[in-house]
C-alpha positions as CSV (number, residue, x, y, z in Angstrom):
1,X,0.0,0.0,0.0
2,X,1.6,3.7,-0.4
3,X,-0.5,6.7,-0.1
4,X,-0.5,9.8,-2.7
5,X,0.8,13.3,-2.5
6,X,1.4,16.3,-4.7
7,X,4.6,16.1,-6.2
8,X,5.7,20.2,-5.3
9,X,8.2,20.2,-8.1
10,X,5.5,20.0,-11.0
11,X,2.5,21.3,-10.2
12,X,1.7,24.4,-11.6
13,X,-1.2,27.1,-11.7
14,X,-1.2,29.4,-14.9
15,X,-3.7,32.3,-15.8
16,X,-4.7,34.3,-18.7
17,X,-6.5,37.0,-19.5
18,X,-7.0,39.3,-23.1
19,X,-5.4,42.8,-23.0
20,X,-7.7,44.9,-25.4
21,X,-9.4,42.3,-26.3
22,X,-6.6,41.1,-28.5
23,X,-3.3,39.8,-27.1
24,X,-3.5,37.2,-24.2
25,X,-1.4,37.8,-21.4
26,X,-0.5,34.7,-19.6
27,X,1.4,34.2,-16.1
28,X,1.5,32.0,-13.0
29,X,1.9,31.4,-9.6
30,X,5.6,30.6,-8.1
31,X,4.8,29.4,-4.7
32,X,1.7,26.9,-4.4
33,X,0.8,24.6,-2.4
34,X,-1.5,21.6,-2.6
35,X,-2.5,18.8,0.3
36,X,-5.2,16.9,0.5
37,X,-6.5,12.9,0.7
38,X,-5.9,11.8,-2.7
39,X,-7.5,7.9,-3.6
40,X,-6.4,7.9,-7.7
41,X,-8.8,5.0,-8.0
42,X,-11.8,6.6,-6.3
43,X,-11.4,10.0,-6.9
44,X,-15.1,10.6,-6.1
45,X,-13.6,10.1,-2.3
46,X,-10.5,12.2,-3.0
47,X,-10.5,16.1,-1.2
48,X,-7.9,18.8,-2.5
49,X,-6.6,22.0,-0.9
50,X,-4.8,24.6,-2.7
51,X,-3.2,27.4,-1.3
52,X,-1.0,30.3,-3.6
53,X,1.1,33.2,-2.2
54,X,-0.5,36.3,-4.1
55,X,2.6,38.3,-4.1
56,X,4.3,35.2,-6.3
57,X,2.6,36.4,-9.4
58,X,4.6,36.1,-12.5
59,X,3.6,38.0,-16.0
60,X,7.1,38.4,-17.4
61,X,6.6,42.3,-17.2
62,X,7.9,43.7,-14.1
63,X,5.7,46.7,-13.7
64,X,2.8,44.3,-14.5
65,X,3.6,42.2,-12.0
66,X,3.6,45.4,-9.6
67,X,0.6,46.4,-10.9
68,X,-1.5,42.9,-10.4
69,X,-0.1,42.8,-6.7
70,X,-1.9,46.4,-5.4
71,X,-4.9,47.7,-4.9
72,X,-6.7,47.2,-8.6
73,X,-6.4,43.5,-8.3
74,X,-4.8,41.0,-6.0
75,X,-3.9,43.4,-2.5
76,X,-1.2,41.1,-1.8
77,X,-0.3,43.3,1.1
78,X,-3.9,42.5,2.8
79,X,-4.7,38.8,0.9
80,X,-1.6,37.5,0.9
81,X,-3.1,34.1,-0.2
82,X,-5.7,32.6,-2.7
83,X,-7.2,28.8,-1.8
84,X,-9.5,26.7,-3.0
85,X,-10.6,23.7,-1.2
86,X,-12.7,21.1,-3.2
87,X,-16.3,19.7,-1.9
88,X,-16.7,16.9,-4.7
89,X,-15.3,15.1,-7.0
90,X,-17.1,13.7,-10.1
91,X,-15.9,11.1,-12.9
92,X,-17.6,10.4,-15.9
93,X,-17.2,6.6,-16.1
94,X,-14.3,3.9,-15.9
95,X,-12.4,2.4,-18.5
96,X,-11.9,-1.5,-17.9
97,X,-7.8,-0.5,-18.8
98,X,-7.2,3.4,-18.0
99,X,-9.2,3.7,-14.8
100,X,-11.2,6.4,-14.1
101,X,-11.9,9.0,-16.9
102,X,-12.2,13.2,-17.1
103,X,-14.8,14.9,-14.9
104,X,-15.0,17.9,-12.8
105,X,-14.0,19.1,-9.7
106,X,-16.2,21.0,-7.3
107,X,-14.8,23.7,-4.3
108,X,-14.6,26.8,-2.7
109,X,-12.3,29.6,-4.5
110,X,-11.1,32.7,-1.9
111,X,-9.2,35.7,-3.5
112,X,-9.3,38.7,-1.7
113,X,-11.9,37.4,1.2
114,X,-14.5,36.6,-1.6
115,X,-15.5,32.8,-1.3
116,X,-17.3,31.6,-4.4
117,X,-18.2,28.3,-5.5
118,X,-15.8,27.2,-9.0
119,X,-16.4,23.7,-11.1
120,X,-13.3,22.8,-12.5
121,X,-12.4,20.7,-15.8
122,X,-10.3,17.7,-14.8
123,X,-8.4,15.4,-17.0
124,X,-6.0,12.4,-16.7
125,X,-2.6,13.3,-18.8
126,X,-1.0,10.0,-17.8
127,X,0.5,7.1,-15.5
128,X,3.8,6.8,-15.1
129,X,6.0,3.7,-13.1
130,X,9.6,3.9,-12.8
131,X,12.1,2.8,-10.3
132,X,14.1,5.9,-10.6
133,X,11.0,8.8,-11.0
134,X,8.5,6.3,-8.9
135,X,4.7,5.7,-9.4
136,X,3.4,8.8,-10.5
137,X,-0.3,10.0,-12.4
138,X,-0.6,13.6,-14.1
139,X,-3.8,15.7,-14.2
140,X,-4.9,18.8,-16.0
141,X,-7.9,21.5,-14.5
142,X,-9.2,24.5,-16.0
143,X,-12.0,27.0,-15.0
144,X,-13.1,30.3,-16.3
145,X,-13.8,33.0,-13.6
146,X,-14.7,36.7,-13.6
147,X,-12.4,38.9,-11.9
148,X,-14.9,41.4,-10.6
149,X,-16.8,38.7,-8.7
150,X,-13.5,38.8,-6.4
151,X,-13.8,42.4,-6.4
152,X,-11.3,43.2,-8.9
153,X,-12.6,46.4,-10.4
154,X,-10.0,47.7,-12.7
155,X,-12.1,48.7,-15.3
156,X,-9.9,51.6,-17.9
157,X,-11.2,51.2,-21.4
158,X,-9.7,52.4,-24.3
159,X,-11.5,53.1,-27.7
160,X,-14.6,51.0,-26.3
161,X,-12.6,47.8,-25.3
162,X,-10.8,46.8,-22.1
163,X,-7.6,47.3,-21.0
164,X,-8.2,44.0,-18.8
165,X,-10.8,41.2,-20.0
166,X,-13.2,40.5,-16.9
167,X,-12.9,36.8,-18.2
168,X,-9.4,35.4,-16.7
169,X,-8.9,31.5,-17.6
170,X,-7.5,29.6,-14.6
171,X,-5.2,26.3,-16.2
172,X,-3.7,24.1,-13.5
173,X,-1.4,21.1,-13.9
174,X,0.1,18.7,-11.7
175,X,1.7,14.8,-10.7
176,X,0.5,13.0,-7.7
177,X,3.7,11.0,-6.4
178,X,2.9,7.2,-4.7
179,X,4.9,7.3,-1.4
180,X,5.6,3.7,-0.4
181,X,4.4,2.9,3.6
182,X,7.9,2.0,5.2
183,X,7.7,-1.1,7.1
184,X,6.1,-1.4,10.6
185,X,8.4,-1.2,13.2
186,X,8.4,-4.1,15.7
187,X,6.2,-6.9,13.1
188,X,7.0,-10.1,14.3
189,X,9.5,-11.0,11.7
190,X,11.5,-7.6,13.3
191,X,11.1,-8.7,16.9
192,X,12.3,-12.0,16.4
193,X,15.4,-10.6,14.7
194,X,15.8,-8.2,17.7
195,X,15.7,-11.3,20.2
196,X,18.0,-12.7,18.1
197,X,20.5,-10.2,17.9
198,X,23.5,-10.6,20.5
């Protein structure tokens, strides 16, 4: 038996959202982290918690960056975290050789002290088993979400168009890692060995 965890080296939460209604500016979140009780075989019972360090924002645009983390958007100062904690899982059937198939995922998404309820998109990228890398599974998630509802307001228009879409598309990716139970101390093949021993 081994039980599952979130591999902290790939998992990932990206954003975009469309500058003037033309270009798509994409970043992401440095420093996230993800627990939870994670049953790859019966996701239904599975129960995620994400948590993301606001002021970890990355656009590639200094100044941009600046600009998400104040008062227009994210606060970082006074939210200094966004989480999401799940509250069901759904599958859309099994396959007889891949296991459970895509579905949704169900929770609670806080940014800036606004809780509102967010259905993710879930698919199954993959299983991988390896010696070396270890038993591992990779998922996709994506959402939509409208800023405003999480009291983002910047709302500067230009020649009829916004500067910043209201629409921002949430795409998260990730590997659950199998984490082999160690052996219990003091079986009875261990305490004989113990008795043994000079």
């Amino acid at each position: 038996m081994g039980t599952w965890k979130f591999d902290p080296m790939h998992l990932q939460v990206e954003f975009s959202a469309k500058h003037l209604g033309m270009m798509t500016v994409r970043g992401h979140f440095s420093e996230v982290t993800a627990t939870g009780d994670l049953y790859p075989d019966q996701p239904e019972r599975s129960k995620v918690d994400v948590t993301i360090n606001t002021a970890s924002i990355r656009t590639h645009n200094e100044q941009r960056d600046n600009d998400l983390r104040g008062s227009y958007f994210l606060e970082v100062e006074k939210y200094p975290t966004i989480s999401f904690k799940s509250t069901r899982i759904e599958t859309k059937g099994k396959d007889k050789d891949a296991g459970p198939l895509d579905g949704t995922m169900t929770g609670d998404l806080t940014i800036k002290g606004v809780t509102k309820p967010v259905t993710l998109n879930v698919a199954k990228y993959g299983e991988f088993n390896d010696p070396g890398m270890g038993h591992r599974i990779a998922y996709a998630a994506e959402t939509k979400i409208n800023r405003q509802d999480y009291n983002m307001k910047f709302d500067a228009m230009l020649d009829g168009k916004f500067v910043v879409s209201h629409e921002i598309q949430i795409n998260i990716e990730g590997e659950l890692l199998e984490a082999k139970e160690p052996a219990t101390v003091g079986s009875p093949a261990k305490g004989k060995e113990d008795q043994a021993a000079p």
